[in-house]
C-alpha positions as MATLAB code, in Angstrom:
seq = 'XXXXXXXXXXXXXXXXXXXXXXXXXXXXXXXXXXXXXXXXXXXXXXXXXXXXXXXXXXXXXXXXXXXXXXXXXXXXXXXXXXXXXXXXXXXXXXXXXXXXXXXXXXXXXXXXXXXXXXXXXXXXXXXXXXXXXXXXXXXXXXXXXXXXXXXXXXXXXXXXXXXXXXXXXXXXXXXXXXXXXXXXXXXXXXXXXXXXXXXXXX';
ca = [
     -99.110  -63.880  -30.826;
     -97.763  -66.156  -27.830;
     -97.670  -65.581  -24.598;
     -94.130  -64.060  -23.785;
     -94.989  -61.514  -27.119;
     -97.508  -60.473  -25.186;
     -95.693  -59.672  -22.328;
     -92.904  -58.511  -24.118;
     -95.518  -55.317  -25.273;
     -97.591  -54.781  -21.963;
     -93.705  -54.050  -20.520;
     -92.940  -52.164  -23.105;
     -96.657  -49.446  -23.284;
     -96.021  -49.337  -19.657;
     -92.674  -47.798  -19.669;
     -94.477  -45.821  -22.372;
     -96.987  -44.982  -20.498;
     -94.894  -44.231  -17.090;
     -92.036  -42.234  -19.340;
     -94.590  -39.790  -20.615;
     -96.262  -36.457  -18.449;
     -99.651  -35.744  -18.243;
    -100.650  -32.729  -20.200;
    -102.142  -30.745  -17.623;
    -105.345  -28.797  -18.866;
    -107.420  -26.541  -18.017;
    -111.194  -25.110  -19.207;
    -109.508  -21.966  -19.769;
    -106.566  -23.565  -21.981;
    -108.731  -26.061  -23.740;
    -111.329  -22.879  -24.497;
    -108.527  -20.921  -26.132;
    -106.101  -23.741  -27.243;
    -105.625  -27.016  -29.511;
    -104.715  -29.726  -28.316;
    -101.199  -29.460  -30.124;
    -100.983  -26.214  -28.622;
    -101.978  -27.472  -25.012;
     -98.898  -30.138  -25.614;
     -96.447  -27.348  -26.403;
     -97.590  -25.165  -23.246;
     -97.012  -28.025  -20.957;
     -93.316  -28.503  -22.326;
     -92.782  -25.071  -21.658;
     -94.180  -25.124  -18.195;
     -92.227  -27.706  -17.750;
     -89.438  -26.503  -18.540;
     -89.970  -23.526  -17.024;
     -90.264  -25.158  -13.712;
     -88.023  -28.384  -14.121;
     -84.777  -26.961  -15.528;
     -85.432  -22.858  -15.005;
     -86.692  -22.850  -11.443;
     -85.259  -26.124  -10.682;
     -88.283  -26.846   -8.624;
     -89.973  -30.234   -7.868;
     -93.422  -31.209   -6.171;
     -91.594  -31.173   -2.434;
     -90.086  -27.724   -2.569;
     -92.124  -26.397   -5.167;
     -94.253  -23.965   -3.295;
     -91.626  -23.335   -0.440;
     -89.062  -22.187   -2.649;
     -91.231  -20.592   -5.790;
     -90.669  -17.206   -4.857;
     -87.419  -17.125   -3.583;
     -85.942  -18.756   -6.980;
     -87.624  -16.309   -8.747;
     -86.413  -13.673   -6.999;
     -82.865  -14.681   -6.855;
     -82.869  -14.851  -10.953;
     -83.968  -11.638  -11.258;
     -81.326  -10.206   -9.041;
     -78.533  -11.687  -10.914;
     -80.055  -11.358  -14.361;
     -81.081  -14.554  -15.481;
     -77.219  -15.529  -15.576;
     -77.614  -18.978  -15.058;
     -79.813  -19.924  -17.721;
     -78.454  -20.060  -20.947;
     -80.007  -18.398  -24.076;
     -79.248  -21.004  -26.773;
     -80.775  -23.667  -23.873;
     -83.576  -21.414  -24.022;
     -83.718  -21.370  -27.793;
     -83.710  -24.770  -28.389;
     -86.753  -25.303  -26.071;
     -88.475  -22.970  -28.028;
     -87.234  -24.721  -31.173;
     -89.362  -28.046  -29.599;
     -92.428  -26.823  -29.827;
     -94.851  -26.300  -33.217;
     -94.047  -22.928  -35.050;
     -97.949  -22.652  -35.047;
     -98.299  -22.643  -31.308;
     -95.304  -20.041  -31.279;
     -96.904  -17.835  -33.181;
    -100.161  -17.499  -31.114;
     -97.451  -16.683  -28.334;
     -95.084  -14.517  -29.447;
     -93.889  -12.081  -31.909;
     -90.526  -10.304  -32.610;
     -89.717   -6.512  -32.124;
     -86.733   -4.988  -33.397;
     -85.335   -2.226  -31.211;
     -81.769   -0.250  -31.182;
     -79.346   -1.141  -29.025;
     -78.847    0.613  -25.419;
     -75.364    0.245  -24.483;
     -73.862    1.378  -28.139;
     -75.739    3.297  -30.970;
     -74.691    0.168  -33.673;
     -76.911   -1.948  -34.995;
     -80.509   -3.298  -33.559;
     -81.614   -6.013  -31.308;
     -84.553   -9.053  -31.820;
     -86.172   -9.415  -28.512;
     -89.491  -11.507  -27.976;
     -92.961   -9.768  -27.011;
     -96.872  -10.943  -26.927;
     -98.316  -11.454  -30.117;
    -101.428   -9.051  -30.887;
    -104.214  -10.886  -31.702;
    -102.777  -14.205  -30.787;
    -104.181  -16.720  -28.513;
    -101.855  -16.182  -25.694;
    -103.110  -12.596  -24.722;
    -106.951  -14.532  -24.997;
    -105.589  -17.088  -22.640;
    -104.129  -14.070  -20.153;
    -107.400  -11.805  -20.644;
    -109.333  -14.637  -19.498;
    -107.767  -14.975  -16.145;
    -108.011  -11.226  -15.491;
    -111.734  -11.548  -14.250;
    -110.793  -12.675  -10.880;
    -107.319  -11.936   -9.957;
    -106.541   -8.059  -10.043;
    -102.618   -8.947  -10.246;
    -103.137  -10.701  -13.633;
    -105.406   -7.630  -14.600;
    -102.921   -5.586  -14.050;
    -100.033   -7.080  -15.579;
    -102.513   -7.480  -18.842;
    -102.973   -4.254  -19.196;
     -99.530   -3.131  -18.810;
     -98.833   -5.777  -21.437;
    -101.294   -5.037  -23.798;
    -100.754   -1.117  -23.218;
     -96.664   -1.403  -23.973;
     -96.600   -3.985  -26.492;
     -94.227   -5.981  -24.300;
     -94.437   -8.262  -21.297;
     -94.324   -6.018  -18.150;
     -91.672   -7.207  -16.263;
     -92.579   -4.445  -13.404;
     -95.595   -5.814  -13.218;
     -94.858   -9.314  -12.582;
     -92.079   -8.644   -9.995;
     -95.021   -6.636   -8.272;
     -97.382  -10.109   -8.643;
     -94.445  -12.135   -7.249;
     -94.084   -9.754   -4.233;
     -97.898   -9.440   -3.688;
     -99.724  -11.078   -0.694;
    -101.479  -13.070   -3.370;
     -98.696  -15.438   -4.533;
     -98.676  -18.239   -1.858;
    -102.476  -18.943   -3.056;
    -102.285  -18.784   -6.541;
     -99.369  -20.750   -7.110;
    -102.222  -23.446   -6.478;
    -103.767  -22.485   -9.865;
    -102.232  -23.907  -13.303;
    -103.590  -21.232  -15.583;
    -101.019  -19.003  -13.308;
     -98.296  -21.457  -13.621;
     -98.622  -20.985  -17.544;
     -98.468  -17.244  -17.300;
     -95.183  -17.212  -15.259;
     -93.530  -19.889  -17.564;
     -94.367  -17.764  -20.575;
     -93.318  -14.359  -19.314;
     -90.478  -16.099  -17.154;
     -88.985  -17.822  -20.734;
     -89.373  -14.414  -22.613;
     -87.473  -13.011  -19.872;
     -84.331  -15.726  -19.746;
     -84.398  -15.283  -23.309;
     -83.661  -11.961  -24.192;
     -82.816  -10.672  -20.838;
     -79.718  -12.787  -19.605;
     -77.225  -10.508  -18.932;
     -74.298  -12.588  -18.562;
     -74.887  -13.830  -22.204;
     -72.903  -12.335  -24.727;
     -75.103  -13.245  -27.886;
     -77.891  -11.301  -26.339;
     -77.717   -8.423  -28.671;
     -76.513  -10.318  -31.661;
     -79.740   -9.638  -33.260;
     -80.865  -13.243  -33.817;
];
């Protein structure tokens, strides 16, 4: 191998290497998760923050809250289902499974037909992950128990969390971060109201 070659590859693993985030673990997510699965989390954090919340590291923890908040208020109008879908599509069927499930429900607004809609899977490693972060933070405990109790991701009580004095400080904490991107993306999904194939049952 000459010299330029060698150049030539150093470029190349650096753009590689520069082109490529960090997964960003945690004892709690490598104690529950593979490393696969780890992988697959941080794409959906990151999407979650990156083209969701539109967020970066300046305004991140300025404007957190406030994007949030604005979603909700407009139901989730902006973000596309079949944008959602396909992220969801990215990841390893195995690591959605210990995620989510689907439920089957009738529809509301007209008595034809039924609706898919996404909710935490019993026994899967996702509700582990969330138990394990009830300990100390009483806002996760309570939005675990709601979950666990309905069968469904408790919107109420993560609009409480977001409004809590608690927010500013735990925003800090990426085991948090992966709780909001997986409620958050459950919630774009099946809850945009401005998207028409949102009760086509798929």
């Amino acid at each position: 191998m000459n010299f330029n070659t060698t150049i030539k590859l150093l470029i190349i693993c650096t753009f590689l290497f520069l082109g490529c985030k960090s997964i960003e673990s945690t004892p709690k997510l490598k104690f529950v998760f593979n490393e696969q699965e780890q992988e697959d989390l941080q794409v959906l954090k990151d999407f979650f923050l990156d083209d969701i919340l539109e967020l970066n590291e300046k305004n991140f923890h300025y404007e957190f809250k406030s994007r949030i908040l604005k979603l909700d208020s407009i139901g989730y109008t902006t973000i596309k289902r079949d944008l959602v879908n396909e992220r969801l599509n990215s990841i390893s069927p195995a690591t959605f499974n210990q995620i989510w499930d689907y439920k089957s429900e009738a529809r509301i607004r007209n008595s034809l037909g039924i609706y898919e809609y996404l909710a935490p899977k019993k026994g899967g490693k996702y509700l582990r992950f969330l138990e394990k972060n009830t300990k100390f933070n009483s806002q996760i405990n309570k939005y675990y128990n709601e979950t666990t109790h309905s069968g469904d991701f408790s919107h109420t009580a993560m609009l409480n969390y977001i409004n809590s004095e608690t927010i500013e400080f735990d925003l800090h904490n990426p085991d948090i971060l992966m709780v909001f991107a997986i409620h958050f993306i459950s919630i774009c999904r099946d809850n945009n109201l401005g998207t028409t194939s949102l009760y086509d049952g798929r």
